[in-house]
N, C-alpha and C positions, 0 to 999 in steps of 0.2 A: 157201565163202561165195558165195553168188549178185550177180552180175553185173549192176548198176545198165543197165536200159534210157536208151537217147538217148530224151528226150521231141522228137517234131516237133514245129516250131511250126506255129502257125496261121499264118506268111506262106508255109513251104513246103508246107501244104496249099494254100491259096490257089493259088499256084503250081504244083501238080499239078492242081487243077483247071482255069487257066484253060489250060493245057496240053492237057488233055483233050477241052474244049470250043471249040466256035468263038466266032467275033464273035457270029455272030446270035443264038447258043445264050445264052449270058453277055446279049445285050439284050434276049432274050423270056424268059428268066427274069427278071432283076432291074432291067430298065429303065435298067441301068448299060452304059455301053461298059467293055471291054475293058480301056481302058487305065485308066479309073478302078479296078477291080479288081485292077489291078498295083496301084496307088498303096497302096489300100489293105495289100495285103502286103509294102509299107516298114517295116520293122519302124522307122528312122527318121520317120516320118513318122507326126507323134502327133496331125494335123489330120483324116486322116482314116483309118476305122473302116467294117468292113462290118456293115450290120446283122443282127440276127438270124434276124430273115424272111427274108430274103437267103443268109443259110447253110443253115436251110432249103429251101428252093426250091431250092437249087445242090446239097444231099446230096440229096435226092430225084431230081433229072433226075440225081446221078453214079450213082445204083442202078441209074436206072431204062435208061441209056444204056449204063454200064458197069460193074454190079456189083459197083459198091465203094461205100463208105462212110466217106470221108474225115474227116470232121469227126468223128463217131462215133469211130472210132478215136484219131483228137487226144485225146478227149475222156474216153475211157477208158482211155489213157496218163496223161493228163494225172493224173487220181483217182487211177489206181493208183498213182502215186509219192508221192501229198498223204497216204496213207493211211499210218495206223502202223504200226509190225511187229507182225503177228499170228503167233502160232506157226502151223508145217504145221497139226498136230493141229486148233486150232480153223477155221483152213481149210478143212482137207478136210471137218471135220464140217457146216460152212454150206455149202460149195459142194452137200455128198449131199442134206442136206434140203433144198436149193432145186428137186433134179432131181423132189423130188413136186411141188412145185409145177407145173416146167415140165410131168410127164405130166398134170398134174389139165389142164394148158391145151389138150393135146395131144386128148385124150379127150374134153375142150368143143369143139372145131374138129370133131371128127370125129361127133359126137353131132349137135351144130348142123348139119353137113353133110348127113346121113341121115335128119334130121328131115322127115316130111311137108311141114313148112309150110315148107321153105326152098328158095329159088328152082328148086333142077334137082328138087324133091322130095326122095325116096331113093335117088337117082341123084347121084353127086358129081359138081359142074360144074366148069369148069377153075378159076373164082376160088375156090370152095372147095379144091379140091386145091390151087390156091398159098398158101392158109393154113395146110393142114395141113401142106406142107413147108416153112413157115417154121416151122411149130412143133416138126418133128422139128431143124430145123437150130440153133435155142435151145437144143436138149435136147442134140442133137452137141456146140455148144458147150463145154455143164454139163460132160461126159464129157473132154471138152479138156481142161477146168480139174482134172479130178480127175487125169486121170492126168501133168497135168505138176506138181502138189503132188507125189504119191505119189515123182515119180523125184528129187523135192529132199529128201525121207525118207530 
């Protein structure tokens, strides 16, 4: 029988965020101090609430500062437990056809990239090559998920 995940909450995401970031980071993102963004991760404290532009801005500057993706992860914890039990079988079969998808995206980023009319020409410039290994890292992902179905097989 597989092993129920701990879902984190949103006040200890909050909590590894403001951890991670400073005062001035937390007030040039959100216009909020610091210590309002604790308040907010009271999981007692039903007055106040961060909003979602706010989680926004705060997942973007955690990628962009430290390569994580806090909220996201919450966030796909959180779905994954809400969802019903689907067999392996039909698992694995949606995760495999999702992976054409991600090449059909993978193939567009690099197409787009070597296209004449795009900004470095037929020459890949650095924002174009940070596309295309976001899109190989989507596709790593797919491949994640297939082969930890297959070892619950």
């Amino acid at each position: 029988m597989t092993k129920t995940k701990t879902i984190i909450t949103i006040e200890h995401t909050l909590k590894e965020i403001l951890h991670k970031l400073s005062e001035d980071d937390i007030k040039s993102i959100t216009g909020k101090s610091k210590s309002y963004i604790y308040k907010c991760a009271n999981s007692d404290d039903k007055d106040r609430n961060i909003h979602f532009k706010h989680v926004l801005d705060l997942e973007k500057s955690m990628l962009k500062y430290h390569g994580k993706t806090p909220f996201s992860n919450l966030l796909k914890d959180y779905i994954s437990v809400e969802e019903k039990e689907v067999s392996p079988v039909q698992n694995i079969l949606h995760e495999v056809m999702s992976i054409g998808g991600r090449m059909g995206d993978l193939m567009d980023s690099i197409n787009e990239s070597t296209d004449e009319k795009s900004s470095g020409g037929t020459k890949i410039v650095p924002h174009e090559k940070e596309k295309i290994y976001d899109e190989i890292q989507k596709l790593d992902e797919q491949l994640v998920k297939i082969k930890s179905i297959l070892k619950v097989i």
